[in-house]
Predicted model as a PDB file, atoms N, CA, C, CB and O in Angstrom, pLDDT in the B-factor column:
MODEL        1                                                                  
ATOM      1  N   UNK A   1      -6.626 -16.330 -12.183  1.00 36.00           N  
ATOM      2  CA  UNK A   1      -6.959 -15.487 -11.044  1.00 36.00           C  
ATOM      3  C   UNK A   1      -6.416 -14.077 -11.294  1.00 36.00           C  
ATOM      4  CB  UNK A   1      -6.384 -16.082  -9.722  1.00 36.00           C  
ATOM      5  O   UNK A   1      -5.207 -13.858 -11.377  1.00 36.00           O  
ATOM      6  N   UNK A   2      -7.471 -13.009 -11.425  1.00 56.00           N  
ATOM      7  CA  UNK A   2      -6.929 -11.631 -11.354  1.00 56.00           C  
ATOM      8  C   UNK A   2      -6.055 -10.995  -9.892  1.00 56.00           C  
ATOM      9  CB  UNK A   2      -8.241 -10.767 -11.604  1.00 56.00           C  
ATOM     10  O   UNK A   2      -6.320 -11.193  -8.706  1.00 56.00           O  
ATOM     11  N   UNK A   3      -4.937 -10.173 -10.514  1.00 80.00           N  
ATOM     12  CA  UNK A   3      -4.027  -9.623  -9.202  1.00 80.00           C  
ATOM     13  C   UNK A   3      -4.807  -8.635  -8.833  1.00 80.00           C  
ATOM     14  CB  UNK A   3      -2.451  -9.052  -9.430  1.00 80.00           C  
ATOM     15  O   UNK A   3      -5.490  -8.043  -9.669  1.00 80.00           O  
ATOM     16  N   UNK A   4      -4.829  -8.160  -6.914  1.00 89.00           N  
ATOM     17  CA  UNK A   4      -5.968  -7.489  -6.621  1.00 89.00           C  
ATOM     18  C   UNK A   4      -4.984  -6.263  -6.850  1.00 89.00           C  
ATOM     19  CB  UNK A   4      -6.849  -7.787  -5.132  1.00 89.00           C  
ATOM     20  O   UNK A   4      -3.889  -6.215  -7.411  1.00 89.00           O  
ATOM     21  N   UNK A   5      -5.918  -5.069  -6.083  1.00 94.00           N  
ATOM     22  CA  UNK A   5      -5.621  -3.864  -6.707  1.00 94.00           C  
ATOM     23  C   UNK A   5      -4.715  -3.126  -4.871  1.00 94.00           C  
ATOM     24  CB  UNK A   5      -7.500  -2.931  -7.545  1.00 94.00           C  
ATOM     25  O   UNK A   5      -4.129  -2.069  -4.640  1.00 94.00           O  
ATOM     26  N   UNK A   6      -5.039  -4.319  -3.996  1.00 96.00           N  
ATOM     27  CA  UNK A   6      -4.475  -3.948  -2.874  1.00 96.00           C  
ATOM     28  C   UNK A   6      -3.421  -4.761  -2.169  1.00 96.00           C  
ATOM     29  CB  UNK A   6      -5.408  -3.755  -2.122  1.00 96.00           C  
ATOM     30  O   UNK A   6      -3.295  -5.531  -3.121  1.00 96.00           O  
ATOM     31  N   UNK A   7      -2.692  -5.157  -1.425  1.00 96.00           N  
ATOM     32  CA  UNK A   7      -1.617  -5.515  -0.749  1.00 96.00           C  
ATOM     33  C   UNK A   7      -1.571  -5.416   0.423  1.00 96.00           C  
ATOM     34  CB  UNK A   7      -0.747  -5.056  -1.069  1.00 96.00           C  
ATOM     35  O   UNK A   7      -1.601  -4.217   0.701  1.00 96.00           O  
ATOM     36  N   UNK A   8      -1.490  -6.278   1.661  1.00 97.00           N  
ATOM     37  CA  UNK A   8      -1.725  -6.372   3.046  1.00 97.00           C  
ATOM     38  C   UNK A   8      -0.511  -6.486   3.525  1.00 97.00           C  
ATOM     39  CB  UNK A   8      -2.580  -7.410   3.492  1.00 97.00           C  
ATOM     40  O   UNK A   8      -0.138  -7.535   2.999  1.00 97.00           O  
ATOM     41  N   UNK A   9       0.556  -6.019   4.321  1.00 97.00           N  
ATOM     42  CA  UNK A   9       1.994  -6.263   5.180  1.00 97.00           C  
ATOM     43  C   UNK A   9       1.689  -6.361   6.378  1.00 97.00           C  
ATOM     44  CB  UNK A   9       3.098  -5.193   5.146  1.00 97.00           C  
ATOM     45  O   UNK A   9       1.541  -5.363   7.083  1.00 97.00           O  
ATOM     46  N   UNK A  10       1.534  -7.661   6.843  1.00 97.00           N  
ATOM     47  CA  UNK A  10       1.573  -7.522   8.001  1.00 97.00           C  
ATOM     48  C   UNK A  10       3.138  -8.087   8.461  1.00 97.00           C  
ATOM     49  CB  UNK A  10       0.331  -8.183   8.549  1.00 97.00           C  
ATOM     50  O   UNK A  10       3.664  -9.140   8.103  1.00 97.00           O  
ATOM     51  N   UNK A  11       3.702  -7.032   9.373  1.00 97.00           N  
ATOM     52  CA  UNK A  11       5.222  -7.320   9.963  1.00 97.00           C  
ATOM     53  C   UNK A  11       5.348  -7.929  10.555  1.00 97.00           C  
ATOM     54  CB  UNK A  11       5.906  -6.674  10.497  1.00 97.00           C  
ATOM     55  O   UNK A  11       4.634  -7.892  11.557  1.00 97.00           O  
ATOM     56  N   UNK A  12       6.496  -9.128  10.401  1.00 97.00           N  
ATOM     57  CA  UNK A  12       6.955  -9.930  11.263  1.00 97.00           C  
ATOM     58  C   UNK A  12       6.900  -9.639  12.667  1.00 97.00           C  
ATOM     59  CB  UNK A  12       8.048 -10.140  10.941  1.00 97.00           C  
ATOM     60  O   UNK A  12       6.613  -8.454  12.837  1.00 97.00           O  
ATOM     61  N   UNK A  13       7.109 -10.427  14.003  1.00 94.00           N  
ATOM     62  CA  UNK A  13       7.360  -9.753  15.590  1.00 94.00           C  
ATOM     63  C   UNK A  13       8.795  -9.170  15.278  1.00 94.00           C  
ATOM     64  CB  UNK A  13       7.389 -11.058  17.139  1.00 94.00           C  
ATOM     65  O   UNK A  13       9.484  -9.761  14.446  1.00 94.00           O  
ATOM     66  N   UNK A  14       9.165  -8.304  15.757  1.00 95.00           N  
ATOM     67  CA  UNK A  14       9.978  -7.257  15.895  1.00 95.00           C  
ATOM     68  C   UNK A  14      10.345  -6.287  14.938  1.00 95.00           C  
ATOM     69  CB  UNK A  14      10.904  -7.670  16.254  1.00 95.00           C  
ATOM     70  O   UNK A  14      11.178  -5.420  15.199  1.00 95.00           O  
ATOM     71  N   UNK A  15       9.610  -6.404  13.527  1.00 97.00           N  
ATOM     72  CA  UNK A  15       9.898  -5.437  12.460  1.00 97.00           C  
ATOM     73  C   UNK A  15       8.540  -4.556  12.636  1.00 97.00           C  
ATOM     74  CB  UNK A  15      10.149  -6.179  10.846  1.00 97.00           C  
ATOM     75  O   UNK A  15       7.435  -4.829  13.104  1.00 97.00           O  
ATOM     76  N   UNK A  16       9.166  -3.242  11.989  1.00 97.00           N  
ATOM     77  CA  UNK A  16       8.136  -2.271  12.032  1.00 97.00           C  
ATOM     78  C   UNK A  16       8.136  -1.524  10.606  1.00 97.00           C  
ATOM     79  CB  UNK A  16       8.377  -1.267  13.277  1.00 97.00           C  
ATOM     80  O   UNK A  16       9.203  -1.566   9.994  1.00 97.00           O  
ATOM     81  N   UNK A  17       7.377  -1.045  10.186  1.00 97.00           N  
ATOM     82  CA  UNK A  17       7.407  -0.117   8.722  1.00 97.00           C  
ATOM     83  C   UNK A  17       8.185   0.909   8.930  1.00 97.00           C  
ATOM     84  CB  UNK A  17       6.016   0.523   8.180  1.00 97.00           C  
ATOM     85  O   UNK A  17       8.746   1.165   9.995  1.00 97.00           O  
ATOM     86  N   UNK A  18       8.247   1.526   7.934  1.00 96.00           N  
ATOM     87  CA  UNK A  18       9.460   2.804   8.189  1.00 96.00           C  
ATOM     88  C   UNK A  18       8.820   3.944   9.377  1.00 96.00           C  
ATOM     89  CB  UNK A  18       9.780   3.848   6.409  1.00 96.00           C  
ATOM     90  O   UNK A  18       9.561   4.584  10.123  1.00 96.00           O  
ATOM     91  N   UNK A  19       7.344   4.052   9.390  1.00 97.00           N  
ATOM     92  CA  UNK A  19       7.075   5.122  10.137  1.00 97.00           C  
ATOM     93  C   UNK A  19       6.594   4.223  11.695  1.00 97.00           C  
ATOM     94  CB  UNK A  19       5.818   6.182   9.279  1.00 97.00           C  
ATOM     95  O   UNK A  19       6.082   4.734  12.691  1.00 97.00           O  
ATOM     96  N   UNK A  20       6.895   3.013  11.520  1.00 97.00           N  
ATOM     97  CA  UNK A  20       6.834   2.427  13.082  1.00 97.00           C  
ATOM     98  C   UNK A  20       5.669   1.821  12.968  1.00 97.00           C  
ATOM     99  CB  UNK A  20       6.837   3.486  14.406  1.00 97.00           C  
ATOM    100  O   UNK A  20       5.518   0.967  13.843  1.00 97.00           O  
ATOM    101  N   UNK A  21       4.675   1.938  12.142  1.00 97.00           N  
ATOM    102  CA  UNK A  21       3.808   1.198  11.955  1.00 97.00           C  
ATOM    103  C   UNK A  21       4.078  -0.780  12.111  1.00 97.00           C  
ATOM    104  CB  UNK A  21       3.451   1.797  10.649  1.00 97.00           C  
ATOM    105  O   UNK A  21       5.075  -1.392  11.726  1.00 97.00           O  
ATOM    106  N   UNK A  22       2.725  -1.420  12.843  1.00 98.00           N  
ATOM    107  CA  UNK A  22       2.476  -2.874  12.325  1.00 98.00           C  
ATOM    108  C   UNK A  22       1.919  -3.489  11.255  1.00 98.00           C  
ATOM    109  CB  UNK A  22       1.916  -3.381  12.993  1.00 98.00           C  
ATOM    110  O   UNK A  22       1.735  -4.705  11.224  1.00 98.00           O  
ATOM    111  N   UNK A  23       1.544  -2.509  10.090  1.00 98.00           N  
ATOM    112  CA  UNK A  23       0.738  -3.078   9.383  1.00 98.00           C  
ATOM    113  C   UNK A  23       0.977  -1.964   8.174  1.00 98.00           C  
ATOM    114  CB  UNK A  23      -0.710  -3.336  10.080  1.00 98.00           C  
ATOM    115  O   UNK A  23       0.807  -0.760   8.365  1.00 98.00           O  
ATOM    116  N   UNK A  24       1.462  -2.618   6.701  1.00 98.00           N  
ATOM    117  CA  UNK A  24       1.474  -1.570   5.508  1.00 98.00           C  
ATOM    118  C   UNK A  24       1.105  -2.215   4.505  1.00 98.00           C  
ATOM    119  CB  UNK A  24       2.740  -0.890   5.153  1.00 98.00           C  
ATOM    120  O   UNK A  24       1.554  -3.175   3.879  1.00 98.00           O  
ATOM    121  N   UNK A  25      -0.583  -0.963   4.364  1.00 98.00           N  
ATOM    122  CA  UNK A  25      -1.644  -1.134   3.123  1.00 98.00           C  
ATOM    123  C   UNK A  25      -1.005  -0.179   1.664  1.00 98.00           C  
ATOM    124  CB  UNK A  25      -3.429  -0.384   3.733  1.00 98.00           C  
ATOM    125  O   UNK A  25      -0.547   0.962   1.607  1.00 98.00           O  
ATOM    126  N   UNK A  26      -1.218  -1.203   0.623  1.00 97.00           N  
ATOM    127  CA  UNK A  26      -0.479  -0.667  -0.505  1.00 97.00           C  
ATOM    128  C   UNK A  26      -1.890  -0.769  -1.294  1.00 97.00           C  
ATOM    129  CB  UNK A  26       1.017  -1.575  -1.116  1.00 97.00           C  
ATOM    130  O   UNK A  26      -2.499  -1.837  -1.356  1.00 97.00           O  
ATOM    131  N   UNK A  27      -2.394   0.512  -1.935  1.00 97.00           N  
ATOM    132  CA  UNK A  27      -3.704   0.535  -2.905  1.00 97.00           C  
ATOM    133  C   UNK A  27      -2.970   0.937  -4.518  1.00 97.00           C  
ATOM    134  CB  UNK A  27      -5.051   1.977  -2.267  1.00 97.00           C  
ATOM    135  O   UNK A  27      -1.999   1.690  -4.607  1.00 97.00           O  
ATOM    136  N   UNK A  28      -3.566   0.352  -5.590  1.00 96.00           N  
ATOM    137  CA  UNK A  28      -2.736   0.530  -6.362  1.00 96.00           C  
ATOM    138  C   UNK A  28      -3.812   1.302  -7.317  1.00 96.00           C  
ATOM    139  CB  UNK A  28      -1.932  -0.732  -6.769  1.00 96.00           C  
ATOM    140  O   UNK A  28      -4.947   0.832  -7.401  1.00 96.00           O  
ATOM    141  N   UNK A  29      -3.365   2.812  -8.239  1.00 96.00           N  
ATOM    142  CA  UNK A  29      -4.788   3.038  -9.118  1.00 96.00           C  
ATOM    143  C   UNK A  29      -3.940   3.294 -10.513  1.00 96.00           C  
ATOM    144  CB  UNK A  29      -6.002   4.619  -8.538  1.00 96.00           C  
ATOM    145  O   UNK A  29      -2.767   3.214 -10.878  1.00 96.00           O  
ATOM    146  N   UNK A  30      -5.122   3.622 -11.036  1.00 95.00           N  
ATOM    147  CA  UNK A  30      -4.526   3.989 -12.831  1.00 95.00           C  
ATOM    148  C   UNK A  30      -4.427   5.610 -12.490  1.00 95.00           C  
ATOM    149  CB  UNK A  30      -6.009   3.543 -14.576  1.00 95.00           C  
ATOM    150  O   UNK A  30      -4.443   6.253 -11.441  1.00 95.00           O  
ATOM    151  N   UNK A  31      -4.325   5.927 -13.795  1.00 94.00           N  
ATOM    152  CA  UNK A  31      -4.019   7.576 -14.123  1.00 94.00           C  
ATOM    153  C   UNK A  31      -5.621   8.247 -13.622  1.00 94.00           C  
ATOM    154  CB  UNK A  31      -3.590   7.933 -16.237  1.00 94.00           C  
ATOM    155  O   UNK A  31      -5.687   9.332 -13.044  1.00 94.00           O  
ATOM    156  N   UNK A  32      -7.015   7.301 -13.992  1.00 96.00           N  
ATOM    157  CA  UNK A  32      -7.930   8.588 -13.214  1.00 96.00           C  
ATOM    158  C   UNK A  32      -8.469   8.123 -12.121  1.00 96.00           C  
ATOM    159  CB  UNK A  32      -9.190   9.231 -14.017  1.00 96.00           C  
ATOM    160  O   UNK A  32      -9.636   8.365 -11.809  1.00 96.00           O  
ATOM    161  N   UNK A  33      -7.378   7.144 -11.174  1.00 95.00           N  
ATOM    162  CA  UNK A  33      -8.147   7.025  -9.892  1.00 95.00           C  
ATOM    163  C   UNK A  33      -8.917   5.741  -9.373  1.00 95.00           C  
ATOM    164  CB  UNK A  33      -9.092   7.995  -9.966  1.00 95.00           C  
ATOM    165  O   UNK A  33      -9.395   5.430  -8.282  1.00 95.00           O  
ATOM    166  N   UNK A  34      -8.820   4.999 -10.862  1.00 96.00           N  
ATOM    167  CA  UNK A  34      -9.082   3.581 -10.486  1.00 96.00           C  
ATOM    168  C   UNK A  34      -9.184   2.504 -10.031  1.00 96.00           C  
ATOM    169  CB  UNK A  34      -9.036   3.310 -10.599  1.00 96.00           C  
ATOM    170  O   UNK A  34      -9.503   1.661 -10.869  1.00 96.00           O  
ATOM    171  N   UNK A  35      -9.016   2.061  -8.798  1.00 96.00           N  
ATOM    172  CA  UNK A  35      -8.373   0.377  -8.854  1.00 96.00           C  
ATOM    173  C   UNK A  35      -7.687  -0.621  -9.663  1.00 96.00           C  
ATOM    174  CB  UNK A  35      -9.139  -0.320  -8.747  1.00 96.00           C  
ATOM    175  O   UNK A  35      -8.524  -1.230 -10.330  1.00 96.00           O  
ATOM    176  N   UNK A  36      -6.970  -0.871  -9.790  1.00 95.00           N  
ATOM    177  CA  UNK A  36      -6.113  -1.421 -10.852  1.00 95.00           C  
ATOM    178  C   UNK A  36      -5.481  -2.548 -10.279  1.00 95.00           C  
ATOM    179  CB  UNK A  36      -5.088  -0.447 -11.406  1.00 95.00           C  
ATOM    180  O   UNK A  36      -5.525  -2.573  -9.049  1.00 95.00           O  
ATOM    181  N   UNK A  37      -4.951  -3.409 -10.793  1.00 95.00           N  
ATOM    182  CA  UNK A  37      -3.661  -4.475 -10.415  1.00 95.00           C  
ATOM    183  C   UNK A  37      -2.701  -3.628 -10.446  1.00 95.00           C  
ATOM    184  CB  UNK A  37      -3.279  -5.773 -11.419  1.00 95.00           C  
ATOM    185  O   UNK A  37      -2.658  -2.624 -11.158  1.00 95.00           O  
ATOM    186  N   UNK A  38      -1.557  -4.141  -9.361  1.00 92.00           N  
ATOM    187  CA  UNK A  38      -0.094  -3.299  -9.600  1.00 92.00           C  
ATOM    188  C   UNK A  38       0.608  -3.420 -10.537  1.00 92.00           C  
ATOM    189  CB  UNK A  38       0.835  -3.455  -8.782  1.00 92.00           C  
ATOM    190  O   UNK A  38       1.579  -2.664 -10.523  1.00 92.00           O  
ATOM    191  N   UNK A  39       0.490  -4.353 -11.731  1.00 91.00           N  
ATOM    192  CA  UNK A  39       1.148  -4.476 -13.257  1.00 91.00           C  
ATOM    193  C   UNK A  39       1.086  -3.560 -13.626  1.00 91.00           C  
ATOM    194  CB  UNK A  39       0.715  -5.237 -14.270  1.00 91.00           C  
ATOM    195  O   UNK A  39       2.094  -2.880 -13.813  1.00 91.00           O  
ATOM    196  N   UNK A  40      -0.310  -3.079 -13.932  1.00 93.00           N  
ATOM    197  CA  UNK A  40      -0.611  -2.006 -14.634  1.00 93.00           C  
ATOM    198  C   UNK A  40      -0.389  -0.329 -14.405  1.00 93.00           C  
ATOM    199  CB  UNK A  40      -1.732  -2.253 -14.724  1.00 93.00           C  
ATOM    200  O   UNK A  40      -0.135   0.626 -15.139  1.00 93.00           O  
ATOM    201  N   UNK A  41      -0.713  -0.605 -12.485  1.00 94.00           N  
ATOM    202  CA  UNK A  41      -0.691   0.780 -12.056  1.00 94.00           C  
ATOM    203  C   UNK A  41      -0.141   1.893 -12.466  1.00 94.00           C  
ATOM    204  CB  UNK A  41      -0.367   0.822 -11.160  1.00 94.00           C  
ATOM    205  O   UNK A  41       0.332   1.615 -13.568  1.00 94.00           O  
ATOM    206  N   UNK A  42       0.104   3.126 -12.200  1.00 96.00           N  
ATOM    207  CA  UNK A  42       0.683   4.488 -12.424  1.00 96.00           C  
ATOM    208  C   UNK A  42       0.795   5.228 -10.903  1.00 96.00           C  
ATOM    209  CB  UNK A  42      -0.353   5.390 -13.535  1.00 96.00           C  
ATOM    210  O   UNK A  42       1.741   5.980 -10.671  1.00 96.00           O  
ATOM    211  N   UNK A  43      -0.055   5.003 -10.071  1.00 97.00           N  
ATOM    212  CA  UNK A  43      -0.410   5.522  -8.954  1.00 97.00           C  
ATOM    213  C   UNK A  43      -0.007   4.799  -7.756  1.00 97.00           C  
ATOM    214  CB  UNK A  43      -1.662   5.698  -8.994  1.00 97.00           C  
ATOM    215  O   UNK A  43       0.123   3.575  -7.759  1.00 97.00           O  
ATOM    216  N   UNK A  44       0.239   5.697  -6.494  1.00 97.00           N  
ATOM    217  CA  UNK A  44       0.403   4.172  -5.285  1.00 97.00           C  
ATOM    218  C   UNK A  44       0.039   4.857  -4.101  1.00 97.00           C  
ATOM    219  CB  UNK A  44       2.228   3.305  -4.981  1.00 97.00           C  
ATOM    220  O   UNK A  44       0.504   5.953  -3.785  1.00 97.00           O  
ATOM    221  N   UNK A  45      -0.853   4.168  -3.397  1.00 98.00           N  
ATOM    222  CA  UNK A  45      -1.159   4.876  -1.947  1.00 98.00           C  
ATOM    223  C   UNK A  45      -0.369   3.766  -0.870  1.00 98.00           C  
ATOM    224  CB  UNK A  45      -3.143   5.019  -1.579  1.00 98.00           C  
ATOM    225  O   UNK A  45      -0.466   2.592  -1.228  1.00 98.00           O  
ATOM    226  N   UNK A  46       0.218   3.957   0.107  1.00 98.00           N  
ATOM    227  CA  UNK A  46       0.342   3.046   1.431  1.00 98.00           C  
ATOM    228  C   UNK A  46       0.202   3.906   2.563  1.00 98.00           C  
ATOM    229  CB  UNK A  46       1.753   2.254   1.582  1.00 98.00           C  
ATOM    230  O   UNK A  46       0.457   5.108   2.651  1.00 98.00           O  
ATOM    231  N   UNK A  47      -0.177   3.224   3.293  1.00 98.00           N  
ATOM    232  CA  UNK A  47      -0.757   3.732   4.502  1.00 98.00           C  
ATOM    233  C   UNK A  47       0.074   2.808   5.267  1.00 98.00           C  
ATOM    234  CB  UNK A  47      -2.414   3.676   4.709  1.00 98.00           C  
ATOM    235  O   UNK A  47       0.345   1.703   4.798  1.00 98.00           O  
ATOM    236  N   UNK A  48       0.534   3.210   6.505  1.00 98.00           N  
ATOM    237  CA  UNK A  48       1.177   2.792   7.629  1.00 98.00           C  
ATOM    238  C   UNK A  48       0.079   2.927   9.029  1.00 98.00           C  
ATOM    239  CB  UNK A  48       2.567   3.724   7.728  1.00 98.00           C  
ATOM    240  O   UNK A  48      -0.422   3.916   9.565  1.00 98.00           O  
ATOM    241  N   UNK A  49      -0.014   1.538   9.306  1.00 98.00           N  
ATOM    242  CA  UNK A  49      -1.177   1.815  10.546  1.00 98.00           C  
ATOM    243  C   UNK A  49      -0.490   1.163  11.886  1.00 98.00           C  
ATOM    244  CB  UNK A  49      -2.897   0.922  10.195  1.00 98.00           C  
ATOM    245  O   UNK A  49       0.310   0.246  11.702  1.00 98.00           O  
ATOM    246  N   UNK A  50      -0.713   1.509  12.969  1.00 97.00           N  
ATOM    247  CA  UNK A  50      -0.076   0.763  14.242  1.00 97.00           C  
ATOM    248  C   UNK A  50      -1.032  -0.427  14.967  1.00 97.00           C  
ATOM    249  CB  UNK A  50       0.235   1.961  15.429  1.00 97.00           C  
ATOM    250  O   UNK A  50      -2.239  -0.195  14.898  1.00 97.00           O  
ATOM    251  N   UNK A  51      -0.829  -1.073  15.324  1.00 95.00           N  
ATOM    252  CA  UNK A  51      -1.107  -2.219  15.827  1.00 95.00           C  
ATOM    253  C   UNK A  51      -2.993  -2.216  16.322  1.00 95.00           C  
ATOM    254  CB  UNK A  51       0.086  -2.399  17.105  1.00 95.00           C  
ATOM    255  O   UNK A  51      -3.783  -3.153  16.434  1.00 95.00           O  
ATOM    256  N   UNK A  52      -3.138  -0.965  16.489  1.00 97.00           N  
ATOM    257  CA  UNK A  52      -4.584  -1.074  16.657  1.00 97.00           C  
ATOM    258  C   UNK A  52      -5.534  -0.336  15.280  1.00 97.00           C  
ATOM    259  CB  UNK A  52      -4.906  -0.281  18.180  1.00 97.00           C  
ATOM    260  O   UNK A  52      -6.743  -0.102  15.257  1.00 97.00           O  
ATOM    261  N   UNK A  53      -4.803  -0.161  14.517  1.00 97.00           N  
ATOM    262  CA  UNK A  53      -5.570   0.108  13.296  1.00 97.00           C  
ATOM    263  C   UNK A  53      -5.525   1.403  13.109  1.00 97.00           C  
ATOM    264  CB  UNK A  53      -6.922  -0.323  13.290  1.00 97.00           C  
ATOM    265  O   UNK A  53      -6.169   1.790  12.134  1.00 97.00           O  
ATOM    266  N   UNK A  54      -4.791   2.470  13.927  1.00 98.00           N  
ATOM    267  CA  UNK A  54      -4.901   3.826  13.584  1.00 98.00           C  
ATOM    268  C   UNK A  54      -3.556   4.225  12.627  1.00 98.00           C  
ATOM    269  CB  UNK A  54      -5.014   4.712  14.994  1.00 98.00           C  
ATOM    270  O   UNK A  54      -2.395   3.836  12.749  1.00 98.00           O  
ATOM    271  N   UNK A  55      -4.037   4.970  11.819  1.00 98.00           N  
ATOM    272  CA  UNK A  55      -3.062   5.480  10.467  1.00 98.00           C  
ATOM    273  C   UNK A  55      -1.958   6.647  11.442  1.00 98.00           C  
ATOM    274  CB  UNK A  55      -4.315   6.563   8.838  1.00 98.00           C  
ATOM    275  O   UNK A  55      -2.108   7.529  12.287  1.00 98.00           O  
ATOM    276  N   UNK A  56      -0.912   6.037  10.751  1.00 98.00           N  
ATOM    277  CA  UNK A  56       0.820   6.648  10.912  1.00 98.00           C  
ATOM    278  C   UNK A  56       0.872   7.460   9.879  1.00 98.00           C  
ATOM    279  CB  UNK A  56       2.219   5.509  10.761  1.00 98.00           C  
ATOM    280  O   UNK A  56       0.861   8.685  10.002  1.00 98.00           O  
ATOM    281  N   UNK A  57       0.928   6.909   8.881  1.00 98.00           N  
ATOM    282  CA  UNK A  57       1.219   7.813   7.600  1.00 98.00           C  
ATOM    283  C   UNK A  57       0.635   7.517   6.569  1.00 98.00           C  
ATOM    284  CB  UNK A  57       2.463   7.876   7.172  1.00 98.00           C  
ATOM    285  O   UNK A  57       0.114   6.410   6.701  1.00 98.00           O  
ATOM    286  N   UNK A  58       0.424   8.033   5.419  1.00 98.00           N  
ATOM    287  CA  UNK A  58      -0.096   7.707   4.144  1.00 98.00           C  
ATOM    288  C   UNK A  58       0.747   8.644   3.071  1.00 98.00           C  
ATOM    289  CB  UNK A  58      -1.746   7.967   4.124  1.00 98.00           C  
ATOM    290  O   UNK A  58       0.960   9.856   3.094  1.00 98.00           O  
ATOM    291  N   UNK A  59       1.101   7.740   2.228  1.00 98.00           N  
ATOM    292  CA  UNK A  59       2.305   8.305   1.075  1.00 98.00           C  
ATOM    293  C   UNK A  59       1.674   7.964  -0.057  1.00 98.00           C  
ATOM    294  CB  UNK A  59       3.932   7.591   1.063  1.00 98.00           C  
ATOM    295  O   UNK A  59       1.013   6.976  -0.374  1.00 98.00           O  
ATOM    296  N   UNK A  60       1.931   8.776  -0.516  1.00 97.00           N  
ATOM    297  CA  UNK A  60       1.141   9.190  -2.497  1.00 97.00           C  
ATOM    298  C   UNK A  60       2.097   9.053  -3.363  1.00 97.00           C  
ATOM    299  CB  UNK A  60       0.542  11.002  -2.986  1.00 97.00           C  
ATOM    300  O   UNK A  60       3.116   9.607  -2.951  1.00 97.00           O  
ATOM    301  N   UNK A  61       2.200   8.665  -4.167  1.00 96.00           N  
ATOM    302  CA  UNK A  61       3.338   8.346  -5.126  1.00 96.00           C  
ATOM    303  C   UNK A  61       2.816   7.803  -6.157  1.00 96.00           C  
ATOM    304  CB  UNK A  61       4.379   7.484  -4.657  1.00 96.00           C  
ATOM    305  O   UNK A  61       1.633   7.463  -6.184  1.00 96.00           O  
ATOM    306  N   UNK A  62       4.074   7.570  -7.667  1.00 95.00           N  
ATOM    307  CA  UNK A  62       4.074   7.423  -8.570  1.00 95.00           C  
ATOM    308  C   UNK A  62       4.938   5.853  -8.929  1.00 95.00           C  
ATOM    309  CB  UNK A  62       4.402   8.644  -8.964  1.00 95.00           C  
ATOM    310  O   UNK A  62       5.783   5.328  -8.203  1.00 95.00           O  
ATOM    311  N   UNK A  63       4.362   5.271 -10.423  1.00 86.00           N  
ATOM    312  CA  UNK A  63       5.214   4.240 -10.469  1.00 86.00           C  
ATOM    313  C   UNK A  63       5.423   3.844 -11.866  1.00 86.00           C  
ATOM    314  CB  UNK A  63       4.756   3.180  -9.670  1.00 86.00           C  
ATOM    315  O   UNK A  63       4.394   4.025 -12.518  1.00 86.00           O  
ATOM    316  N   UNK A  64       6.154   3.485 -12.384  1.00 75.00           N  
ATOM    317  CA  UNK A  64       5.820   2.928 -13.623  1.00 75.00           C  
ATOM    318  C   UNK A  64       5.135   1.948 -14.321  1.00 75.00           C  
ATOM    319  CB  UNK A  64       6.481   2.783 -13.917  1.00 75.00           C  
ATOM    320  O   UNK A  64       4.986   1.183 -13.368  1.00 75.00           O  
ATOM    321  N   UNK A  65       4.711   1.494 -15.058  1.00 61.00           N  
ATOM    322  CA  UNK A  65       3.802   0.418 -15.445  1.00 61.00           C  
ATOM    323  C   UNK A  65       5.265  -0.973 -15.325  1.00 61.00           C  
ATOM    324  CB  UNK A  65       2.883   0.825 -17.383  1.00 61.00           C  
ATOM    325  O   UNK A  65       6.491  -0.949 -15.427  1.00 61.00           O  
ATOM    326  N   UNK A  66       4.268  -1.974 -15.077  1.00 55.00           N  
ATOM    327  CA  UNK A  66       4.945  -3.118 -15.771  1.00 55.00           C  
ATOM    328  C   UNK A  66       5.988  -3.632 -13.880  1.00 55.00           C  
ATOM    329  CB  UNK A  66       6.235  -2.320 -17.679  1.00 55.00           C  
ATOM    330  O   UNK A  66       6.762  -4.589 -13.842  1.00 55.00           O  
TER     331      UNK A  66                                                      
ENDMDL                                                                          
END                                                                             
């Protein structure tokens, strides 16, 4: 089974993501933007959304392979 290229958090009852969010989406890409598994990645998007689906935050970042 291939690892997907995304990641679903949904928070326990009473935990929240750092920006207060219920829910943190992790997209993972290569160097030009790809979809990737997170093994491989270089790239990282998460998005922080609140309980009805509207976006808190979205953070761009870097990672190392492996």
């Amino acid at each position: 089974m291939s690892e997907s290229a995304v990641e679903i958090h949904h928070m326990p009852p009473g935990q929240l993501t750092p920006a207060g969010g219920a829910v943190a989406e992790v997209y993972y890409f290569d160097e030009e933007g790809n979809p990737v598994p997170k093994a491989i990645a270089t790239r990282v998007i998460i998005r922080e959304l609140d309980s009805d689906g509207r976006l808190i935050r979205e953070t761009f970042g870097t990672k190392s392979k492996g």
